[in-house]
N, C-alpha and C positions, 0 to 999 in steps of 0.2 A: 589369643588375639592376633590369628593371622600369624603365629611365629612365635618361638619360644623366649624371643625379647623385645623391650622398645626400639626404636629404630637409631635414638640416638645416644645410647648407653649399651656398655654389656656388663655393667653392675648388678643391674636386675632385672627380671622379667616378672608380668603380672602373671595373676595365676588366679583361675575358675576354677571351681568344683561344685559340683551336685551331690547330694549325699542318695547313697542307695540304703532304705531302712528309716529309721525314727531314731533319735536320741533321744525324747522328752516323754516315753513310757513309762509312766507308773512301775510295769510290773517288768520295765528292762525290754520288754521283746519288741519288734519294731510294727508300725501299722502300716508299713506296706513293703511289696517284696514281689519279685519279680523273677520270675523263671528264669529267664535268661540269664539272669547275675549267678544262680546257685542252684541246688537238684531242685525240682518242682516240689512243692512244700514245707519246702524249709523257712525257717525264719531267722533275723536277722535278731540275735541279742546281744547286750550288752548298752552301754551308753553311748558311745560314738557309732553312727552311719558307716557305710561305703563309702570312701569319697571316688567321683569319677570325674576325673580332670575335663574340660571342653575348653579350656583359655585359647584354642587355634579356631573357636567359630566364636568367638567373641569380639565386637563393635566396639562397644564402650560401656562402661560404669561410672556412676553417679553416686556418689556415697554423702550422707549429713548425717552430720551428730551436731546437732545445738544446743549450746548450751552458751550464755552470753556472760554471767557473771560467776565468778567461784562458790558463791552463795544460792546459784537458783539451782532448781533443780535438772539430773539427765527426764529428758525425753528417749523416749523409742529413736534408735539409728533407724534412719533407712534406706534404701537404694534400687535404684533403677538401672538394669542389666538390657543391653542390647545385645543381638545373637545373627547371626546368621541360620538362614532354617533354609538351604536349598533343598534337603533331604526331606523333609518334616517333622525333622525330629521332636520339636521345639512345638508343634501344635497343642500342646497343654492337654493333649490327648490320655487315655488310661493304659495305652499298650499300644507298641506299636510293632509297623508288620516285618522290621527289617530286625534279621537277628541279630545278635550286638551292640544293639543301639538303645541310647537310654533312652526307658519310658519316663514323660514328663509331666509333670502335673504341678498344681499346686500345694501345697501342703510340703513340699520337698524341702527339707535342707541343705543350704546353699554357704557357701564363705567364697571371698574374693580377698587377696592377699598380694604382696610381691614378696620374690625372692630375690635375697640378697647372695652376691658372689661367695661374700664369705661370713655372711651373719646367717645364715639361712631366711627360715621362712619368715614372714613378718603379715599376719592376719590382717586385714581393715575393716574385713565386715563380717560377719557371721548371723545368718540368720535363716527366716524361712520362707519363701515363693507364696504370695498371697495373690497374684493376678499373673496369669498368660496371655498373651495379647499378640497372636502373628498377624503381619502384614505380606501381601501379596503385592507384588508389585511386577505388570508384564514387561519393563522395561530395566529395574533394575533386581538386586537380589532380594527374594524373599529372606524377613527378619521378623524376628520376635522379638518382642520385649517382657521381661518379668518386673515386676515390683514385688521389692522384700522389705521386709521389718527385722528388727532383730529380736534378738529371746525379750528383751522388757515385753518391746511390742507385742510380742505372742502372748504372753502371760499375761500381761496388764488387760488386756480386752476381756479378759475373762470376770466375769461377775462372781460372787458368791453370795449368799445370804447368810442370816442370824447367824453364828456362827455361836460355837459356846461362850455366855458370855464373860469377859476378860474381867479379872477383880486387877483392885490396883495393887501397886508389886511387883508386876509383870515383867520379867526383863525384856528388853527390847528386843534380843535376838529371838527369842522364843513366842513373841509376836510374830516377828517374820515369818519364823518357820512354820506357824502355826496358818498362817496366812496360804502359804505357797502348798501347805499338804491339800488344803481346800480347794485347791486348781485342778488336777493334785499336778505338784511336778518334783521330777527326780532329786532325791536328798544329794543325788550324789553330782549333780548338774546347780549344785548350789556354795558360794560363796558367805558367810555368813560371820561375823565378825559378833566375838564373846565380851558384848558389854557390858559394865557393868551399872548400864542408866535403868533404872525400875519407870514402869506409864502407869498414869491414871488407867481406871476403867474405861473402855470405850466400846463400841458396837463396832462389832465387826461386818459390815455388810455395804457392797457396793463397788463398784468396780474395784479389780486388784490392783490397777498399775496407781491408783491415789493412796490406795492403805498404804502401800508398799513404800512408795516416797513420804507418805505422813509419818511413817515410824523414824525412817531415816530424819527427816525435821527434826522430828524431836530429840535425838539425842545429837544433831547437829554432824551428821555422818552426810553418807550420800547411796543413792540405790540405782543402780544399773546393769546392762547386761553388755557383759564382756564380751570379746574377739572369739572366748572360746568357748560358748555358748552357757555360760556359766550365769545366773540370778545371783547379784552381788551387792550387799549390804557388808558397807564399810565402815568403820565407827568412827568417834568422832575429831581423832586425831590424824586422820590416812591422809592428807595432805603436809602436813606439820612438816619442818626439815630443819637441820642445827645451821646453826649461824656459822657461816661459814663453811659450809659444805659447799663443793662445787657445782655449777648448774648443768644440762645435759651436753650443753650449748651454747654458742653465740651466735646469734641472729645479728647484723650489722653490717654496714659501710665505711665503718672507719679504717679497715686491716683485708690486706686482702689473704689474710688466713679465713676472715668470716663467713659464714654463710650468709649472701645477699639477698635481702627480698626482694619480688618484682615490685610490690609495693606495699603501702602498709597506711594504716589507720590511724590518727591522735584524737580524737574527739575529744572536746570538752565540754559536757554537756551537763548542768545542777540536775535537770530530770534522769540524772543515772545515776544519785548516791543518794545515801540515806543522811539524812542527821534528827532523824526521830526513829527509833526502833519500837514498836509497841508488839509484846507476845503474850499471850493467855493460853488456858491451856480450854480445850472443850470437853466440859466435865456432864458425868451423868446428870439426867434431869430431877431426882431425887437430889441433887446439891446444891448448896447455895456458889452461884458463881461468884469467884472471886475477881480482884481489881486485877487488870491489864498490868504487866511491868512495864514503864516505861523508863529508856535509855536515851538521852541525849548528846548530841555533840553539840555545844556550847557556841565553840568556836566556828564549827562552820553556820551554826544559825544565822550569824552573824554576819557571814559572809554573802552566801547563798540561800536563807530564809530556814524556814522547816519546810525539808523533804521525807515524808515518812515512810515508812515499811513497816508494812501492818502482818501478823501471822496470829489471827483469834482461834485455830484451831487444833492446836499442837495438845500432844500425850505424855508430855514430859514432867513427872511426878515431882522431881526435888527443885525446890528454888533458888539452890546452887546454880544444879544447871541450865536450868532457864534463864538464872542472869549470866551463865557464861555463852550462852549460844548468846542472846540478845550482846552480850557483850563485841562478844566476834563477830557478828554480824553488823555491828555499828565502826567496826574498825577495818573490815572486809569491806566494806561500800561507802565507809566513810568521806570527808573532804581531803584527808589526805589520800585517796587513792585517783584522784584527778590529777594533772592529767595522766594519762595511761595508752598506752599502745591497745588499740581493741581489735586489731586483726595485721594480718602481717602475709601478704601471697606470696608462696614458693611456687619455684619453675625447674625439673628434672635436669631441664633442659640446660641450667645454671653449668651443672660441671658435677664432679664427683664427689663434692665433699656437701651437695645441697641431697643428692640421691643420696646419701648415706646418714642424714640429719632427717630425711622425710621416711626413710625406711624404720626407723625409730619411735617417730613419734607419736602421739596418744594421749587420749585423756583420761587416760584412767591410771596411770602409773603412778602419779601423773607426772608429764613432761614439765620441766620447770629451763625455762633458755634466759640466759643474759639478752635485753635487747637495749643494743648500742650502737641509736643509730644518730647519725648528723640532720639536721634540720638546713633548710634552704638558707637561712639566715646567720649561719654559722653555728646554731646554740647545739648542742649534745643532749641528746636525754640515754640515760643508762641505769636501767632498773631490771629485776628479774622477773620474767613472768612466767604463769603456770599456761598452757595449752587449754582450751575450756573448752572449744568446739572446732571441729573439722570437716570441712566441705572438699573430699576430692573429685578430681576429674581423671579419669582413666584410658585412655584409647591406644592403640598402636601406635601412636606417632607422639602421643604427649602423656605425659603425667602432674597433674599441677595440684596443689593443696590451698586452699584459705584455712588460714589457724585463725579462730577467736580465742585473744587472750584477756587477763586480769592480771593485776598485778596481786605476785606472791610473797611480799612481804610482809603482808601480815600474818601469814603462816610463817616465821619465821619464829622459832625458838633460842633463846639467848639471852643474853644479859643486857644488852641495847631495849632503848627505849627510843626507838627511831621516831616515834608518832607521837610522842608527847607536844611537841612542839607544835605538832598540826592540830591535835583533833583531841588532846589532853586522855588518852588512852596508850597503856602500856600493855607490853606483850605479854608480858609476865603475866597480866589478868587473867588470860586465857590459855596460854600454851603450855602453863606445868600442867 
């Protein structure tokens, strides 16, 4: 981006790469390969790419991952790359005439990342070039723009039909995997978490990127694709943390040790919590469908009316688990999780200790920060929350984040029964 760092740190520098080759081959070898990079006919295997750095003809990047509550589900990240292309190189072309120069296209793998002084590297996107778009401009520089998707994106657009069909028993991982051969994509490009929740039968047929989040539903996990190009189902503890463990961070204005945000979110809105959980499972058409579980919070009815959240199409076999997801999902979105911080903006530009808190963070670890911050009116709110989505901004001269957060207390594991008092649900129900 114009130089090996931002202009107003030497903490870190952002960093571009293009991958030369394929990582998501079936049989390991890559689907494209270019003379230039190696002898004329060779091929590129194995499961990582080439990477070929370009971060000094790089504009800006635009990076989202949404994701609003700890209960919904990841979407596909995506991001929009600006470039400089005085040369052309960046023409989305299949080969080009100067030697050395990367040939560009779409289909390419791409990650965009910073590096830290002394943390090293630190990924924020990883994924793969699905539009080339140069602009000519006689007055200023020619530039190109890419849009990428990350590995769900990739994967998820992919269809499958009938697939063999599933009896129930199933374990859930083994749906997964059984899902992702059908794409087909690399076992070894995959994250896959050994649970032990058994599905009804279901039909496997119909875009990947909703099977793939429907399995995670049902055993109350979550499905994503990682920084490092990894397809990852996670089960349904991966947020959980002990009472008392410390958070990554503090996000705050009361201490000027805190990382301060430029600004941040409180909303209080009843159209953002639940206090009617209703779950089913969608069972074959040879069975007789059963009754809906439903789960109430009492106490907030009373406050705030019935707000429901409906899921009638879940694969989750034992009635165990379906009243513990339904359970956590009504104490995750519940009346006690208002009010709540729902977004919080970092600024690079803050000083060193907000660059080394933004170098970090992430949703998939997942990030959990104290935030404690002062209100105009004197009052304090001080709660932990998890990171849920992230919106950065990237250019030479700035780096800025919006975090959308949730609060993570109810993944709290412990002896405390902090919620009873709100919304008449205890941790315990769901956290052993």
């Amino acid at each position: 981006m114009n130089g090996p760092a931002f202009s107003f740190t030497s903490r870190v520098r952002p960093v571009i790469e293009i991958g030369i080759g394929a990582a998501n081959v079936p049989t390991g070898l890559a689907l494209w390969d270019d003379a230039r990079w190696d002898d004329p006919g060779a091929l590129w295997a194995g499961d990582e790419p080439a990477w070929h750095e370009v971060t000094c003809d790089g504009i800006s990047a635009l990076i989202r991952r949404d994701r609003a509550r700890n209960t919904d589900r990841f979407t596909p990240a995506e991001c929009t790359i600006e470039v400089e292309n005085i040369t052309g190189w960046a023409d989305g072309t299949s080969s080009a005439d100067v030697p050395g120069e990367l040939s560009l296209r779409p289909g390419r793998p791409i990650r965009v990342g910073v590096t830290h002084v002394t943390l090293g590297t630190f990924w924020r996107f990883r994924g793969t070039i699905d539009s080339v778009t140069p602009k000519y401009d006689a007055e200023e520089t020619d530039t190109s723009t890419f849009v990428c998707t990350d590995v769900l994106g990739e994967v998820g657009r992919a269809k499958v039909t009938e697939l063999d069909p599933s009896g129930a028993g199933e374990f859930a991982h083994d749906r997964f995997d059984r899902v992702l051969d059908a794409v087909p994509w690399l076992s070894s490009k995959r994250i896959v978490a050994m649970t032990g929740t058994t599905l009804v039968a279901g039909r496997l047929d119909g875009q990947v990127e909703d099977l793939l989040g429907r399995i995670a539903d049902s055993i109350g996990g979550a499905c994503f694709g990682d920084v490092n190009g990894n397809v990852v189902l996670a089960g349904q503890e991966w947020q959980s943390y002990a009472e008392g463990a410390d958070p990554d961070g503090t996000i705050g204005n009361t201490d000027p040790s805190d990382v301060c945000p430029s600004g941040w979110l409180r909303p209080f809105d009843r159209r953002d919590i639940a206090t009617r959980v209703i779950l089913d499972r969608e069972l074959p058409a040879d069975e007789a469908p059963a009754e809906p579980l439903v789960f109430d919070d009492q106490d907030g009815q009373v406050r705030y009316g019935v707000e429901p959240f409906e899921r009638l199409d879940l694969w989750t076999e034992s009635d165990g688990r379906l009243t513990t997801i339904g359970s956590r999902i009504l104490v995750a979105r519940g009346a006690g999780t208002m009010p709540r911080i729902e977004a919080v903006s970092l600024d690079a530009a803050n000083g060193d200790s907000t660059v080394d808190l933004m170098a970090q963070m992430s949703v998939h670890k997942p990030s959990r920060y104290r935030c404690l911050l002062q209100l105009p009116r004197g009052e304090v709110f001080d709660a932990d929350h998890f990171v849920t989505g992230l919106v950065e901004t990237i250019t030479p001269d700035s780096w800025e984040i919006e975090a959308s957060m949730d609060l993570a207390t109810p993944f709290m594991v412990g002896a405390g029964a902090e919620w009873d008092e709100n919304n008449g649900w205890d941790r315990s129900m769901w956290a052993a």
